[in-house]
N, C-alpha and C positions, 0 to 999 in steps of 0.2 A: 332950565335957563338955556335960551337958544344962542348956540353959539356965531361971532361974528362972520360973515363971508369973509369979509376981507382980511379979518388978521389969520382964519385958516390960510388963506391962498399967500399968505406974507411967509406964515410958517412952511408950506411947502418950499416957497421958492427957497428962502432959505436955509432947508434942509437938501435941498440939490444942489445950490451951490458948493456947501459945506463939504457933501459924496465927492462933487467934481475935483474942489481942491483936494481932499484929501488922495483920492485917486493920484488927482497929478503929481502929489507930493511924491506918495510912493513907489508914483513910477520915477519920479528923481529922483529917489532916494537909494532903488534898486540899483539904477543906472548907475548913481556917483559911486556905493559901495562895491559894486562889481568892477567897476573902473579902477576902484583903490586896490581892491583884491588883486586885482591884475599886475597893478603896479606894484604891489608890494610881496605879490608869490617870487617873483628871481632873489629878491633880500631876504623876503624869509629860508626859503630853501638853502640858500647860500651861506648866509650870515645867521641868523636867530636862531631856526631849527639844529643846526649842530650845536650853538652855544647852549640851547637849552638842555641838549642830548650831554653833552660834557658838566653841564653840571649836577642832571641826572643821576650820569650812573654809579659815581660813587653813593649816593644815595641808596641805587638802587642798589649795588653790590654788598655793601655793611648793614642794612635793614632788612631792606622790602625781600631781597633774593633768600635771605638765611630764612626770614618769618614765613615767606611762602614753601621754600624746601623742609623746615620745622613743620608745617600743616601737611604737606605732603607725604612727609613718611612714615607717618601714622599709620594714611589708608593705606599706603605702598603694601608697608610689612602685614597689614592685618588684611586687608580685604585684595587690594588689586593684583600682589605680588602672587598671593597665592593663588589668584584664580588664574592669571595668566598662566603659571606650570602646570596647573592643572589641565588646562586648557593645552598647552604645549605638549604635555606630558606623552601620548600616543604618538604625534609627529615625532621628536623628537629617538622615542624607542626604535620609530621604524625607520627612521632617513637621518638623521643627526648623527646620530650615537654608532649604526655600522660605518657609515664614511669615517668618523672622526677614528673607532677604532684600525680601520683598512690602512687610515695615513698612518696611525701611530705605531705600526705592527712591526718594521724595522727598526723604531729605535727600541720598542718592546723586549725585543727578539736578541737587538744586539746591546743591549743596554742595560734598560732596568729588572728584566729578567735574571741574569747572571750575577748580578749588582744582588737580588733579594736572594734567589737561590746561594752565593755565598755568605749572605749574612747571616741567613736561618740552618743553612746545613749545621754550625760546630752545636747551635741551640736543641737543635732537633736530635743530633747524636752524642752529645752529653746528658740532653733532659729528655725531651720530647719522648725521642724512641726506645729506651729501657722501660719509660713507664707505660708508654702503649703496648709494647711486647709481653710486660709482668702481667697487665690487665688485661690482653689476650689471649695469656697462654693456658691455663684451666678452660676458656670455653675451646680452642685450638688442641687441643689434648683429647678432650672430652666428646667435642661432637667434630669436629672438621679430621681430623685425622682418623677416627675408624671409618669416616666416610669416604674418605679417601684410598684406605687401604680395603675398602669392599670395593669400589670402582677397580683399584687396580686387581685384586685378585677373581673379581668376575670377568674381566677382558681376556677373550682368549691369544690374544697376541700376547699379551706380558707374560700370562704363563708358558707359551711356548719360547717368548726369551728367556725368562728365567731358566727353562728344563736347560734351552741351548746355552747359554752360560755356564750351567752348572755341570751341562758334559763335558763342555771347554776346559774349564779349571780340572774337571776329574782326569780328561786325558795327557792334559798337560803335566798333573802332578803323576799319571804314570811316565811319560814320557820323559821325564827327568828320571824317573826310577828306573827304567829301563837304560838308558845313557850312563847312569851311575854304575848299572852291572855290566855293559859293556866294558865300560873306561877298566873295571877291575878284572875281568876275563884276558883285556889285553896285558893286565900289570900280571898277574900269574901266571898267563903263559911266555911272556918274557921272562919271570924269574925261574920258572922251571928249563927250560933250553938255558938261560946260563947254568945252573946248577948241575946240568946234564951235558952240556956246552955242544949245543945245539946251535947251527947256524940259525938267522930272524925265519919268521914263518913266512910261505909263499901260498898267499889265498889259490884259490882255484879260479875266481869270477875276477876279472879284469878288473881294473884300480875304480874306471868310469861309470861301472856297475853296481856297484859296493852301495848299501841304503846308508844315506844322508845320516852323518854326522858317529858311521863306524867303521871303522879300522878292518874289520876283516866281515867277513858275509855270513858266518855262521854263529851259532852261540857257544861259547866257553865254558870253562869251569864252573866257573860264579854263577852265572844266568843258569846255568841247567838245574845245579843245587840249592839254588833261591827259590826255583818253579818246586822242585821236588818236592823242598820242604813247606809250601805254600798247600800243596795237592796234600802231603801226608796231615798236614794241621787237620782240614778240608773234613779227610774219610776220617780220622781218630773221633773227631766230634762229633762228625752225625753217624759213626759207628759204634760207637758210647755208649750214644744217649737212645739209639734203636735200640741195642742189646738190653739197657737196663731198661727201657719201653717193655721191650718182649716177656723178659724176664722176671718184670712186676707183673703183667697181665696174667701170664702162667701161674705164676705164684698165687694170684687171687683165686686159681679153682682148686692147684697142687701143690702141697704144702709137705713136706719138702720139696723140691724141683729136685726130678731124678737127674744125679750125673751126666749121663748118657747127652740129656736135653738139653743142658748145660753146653757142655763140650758140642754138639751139634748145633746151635745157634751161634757159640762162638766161632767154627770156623766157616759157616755161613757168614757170617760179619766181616772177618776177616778177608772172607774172596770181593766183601764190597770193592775194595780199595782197585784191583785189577780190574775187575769189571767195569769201575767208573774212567781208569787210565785209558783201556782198548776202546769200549762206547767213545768215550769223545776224541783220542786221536784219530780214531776212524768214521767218525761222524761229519768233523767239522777243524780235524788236523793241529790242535790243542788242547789243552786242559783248565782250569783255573788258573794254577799255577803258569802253565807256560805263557798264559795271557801279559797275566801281569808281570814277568820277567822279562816278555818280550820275545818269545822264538815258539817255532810250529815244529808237529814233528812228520816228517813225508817219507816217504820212498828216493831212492837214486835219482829220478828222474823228476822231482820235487810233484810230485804227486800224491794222495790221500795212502798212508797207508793200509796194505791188506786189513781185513777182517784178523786173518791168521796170524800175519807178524804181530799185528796191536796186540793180540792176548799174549805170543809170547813175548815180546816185548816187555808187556805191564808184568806179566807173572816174576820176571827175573830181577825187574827193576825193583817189587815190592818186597817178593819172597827173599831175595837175595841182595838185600841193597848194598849190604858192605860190599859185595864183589863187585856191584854196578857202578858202585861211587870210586872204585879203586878203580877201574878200570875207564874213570874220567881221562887219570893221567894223558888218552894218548890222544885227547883234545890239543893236547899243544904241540902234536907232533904231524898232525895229518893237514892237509887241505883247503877241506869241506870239515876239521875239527869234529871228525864221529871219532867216541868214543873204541873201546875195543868193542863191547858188547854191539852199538851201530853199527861196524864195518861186520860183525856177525851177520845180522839182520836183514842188511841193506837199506839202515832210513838216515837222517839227517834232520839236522837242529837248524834253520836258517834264521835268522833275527827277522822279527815283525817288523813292517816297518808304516809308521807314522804317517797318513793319509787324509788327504778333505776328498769328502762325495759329491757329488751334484745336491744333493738335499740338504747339505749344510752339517749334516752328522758326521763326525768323528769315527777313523775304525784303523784295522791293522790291515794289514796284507805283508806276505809273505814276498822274497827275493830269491 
């Protein structure tokens, strides 16, 4: 069916009209609602927008904020909290954590330090510290202490203080013994000059001279008879024990041991005792004894005596001692305190007297 011209050309026109109005509408329609808009954004802004907002947010504050912070801290605690510290975690070790400790280190320091340290000390020395000690001490016994005392006893410094200590203590406790037989040389020779009423002694060596810490320069009664019987202990013992050496030896090839051999290794023994008097006051100007009593034995002029006087010397003093030892008495009446037998002689007793060396070692020397 063919369509009409004219009612198409009726439908065009009509449908361009239609475009046209509608156009124009919308362009009026834009225009009046943008006009309105205009007019009515200062009222809104001013007036409606806050009223709306007021009555909002208690809305939002009692529902919507609680339901959405409820939804939130789900993921918070489970997913985002902890990826953030984790995330932080490095930063934080390296730039956070020193600044904040650098601020905090005065009140640290002056505060909560002192604060924990009193609180834990009486815990720690009531409880704590006996049972870590109990629970220490078997392995601290065991292994830390002999390793300790091989450390020290391999150091050769500790052993040389230890030896110098223990010369220390040794000369000290003679130097008290020796002070002791001082102190009683002066008590017996004052009681001997009363009993014989003797005016006080007048040393020989000027007051200024006199060795630190005795009364007179020379040694006394006490000190000379201290030494004596120190020397005679000395030779008895190791003249004893040689004779009855000798005297088993022999016997194991002569059986009986002739008399003769007997009696000649006896007075062989016997001359020990001299021999070892002369040998050392003329060697080195004392004996054992005089060491440890404290006095040398010299010449007039406090020099080493002879060769010659030492043996007669030692011979009179052994062979004959009751005469030697009575003939102490005239220590309390002379000087220089020589016996009678000394002023025979020409030697002298002077007291040892108590010395530090440049090496740190202890000794005597004579005055």
């Amino acid at each position: 069916m063919t369509e009409d011209p004219q009612s198409s050309f009726l439908q065009r026109a009509v449908s361009g009209a239609m475009d046209a109005t509608v156009g124009r509408v919308e362009d009026r329609v834009v225009s009046s609602t943008k006009g309105v808009i205009d007019d009515l954004e200062p009222y809104l802004a001013e007036e409606t927008v806050p009223r709306i907002i007021d009555e909002l947010i208690p809305y939002l504050v009692d529902q919507v904020v609680p339901e959405v912070i409820a939804g939130l801290t789900e993921r918070l605690a489970l997913q985002t909290g902890p990826a953030i510290v984790e995330g932080m975690t490095p930063q934080l070790a390296d730039e956070l954590v020193p600044v904040l400790l650098e601020r905090m280190r005065p009140y640290l320091e002056a505060e909560l330090v002192p604060a924990v340290v009193d609180g834990v000390t009486p815990h720690i020395i009531d409880k704590a510290g006996p049972q870590i000690v109990a629970g220490l001490m078997p392995y601290i016994q065991s292994e830390v202490v002999p390793e300790i005392l091989d450390e020290f006893v391999d150091d050769p410094r500790v052993r040389d203080l230890i030896r110098e200590q223990s010369l220390g203590l040794l000369w000290d406790a003679v130097e008290a013994l020796r002070a002791g037989l001082a102190k009683a040389d002066d008590i017996v020779e004052h009681i001997l000059r009363r009993i014989l009423r003797r005016g006080s002694a007048q040393d020989a060596v000027p007051t200024d001279r006199l060795p630190p810490g005795r009364d007179r320069s020379h040694a006394g009664m006490v000190s000379r008879l201290a030494g004596s019987g120190i020397d005679l202990l000395i030779i008895s013992l190791v003249a004893a024990q040689g004779l009855a050496t000798a005297l088993s030896l022999i016997g194991s090839v002569v059986d009986p041991i002739p008399t003769w051999v007997v009696a000649g290794l006896s007075l062989m023994f016997a001359w020990l005792g001299p021999l070892y008097l002369a040998v050392a006051w003329r060697a080195v100007g004392r004996t054992i004894g005089g060491a440890v009593a404290g006095y040398a034995v010299v010449n007039a002029t406090e020099g080493q005596l002879g060769i010659v006087r030492s043996v007669i010397r030692a011979s009179l003093s052994f062979f004959l001692m009751p005469v030697w030892a009575f003939g102490m008495i005239g220590t309390a009446f002379d000087p220089h305190r020589r016996s009678w037998g000394d002023r025979l002689l020409g030697s002298r007793t002077p007291y040892l007297v108590h010395v530090e060396h440049k090496s740190t070692r202890k000794g005597s020397e004579w005055r």
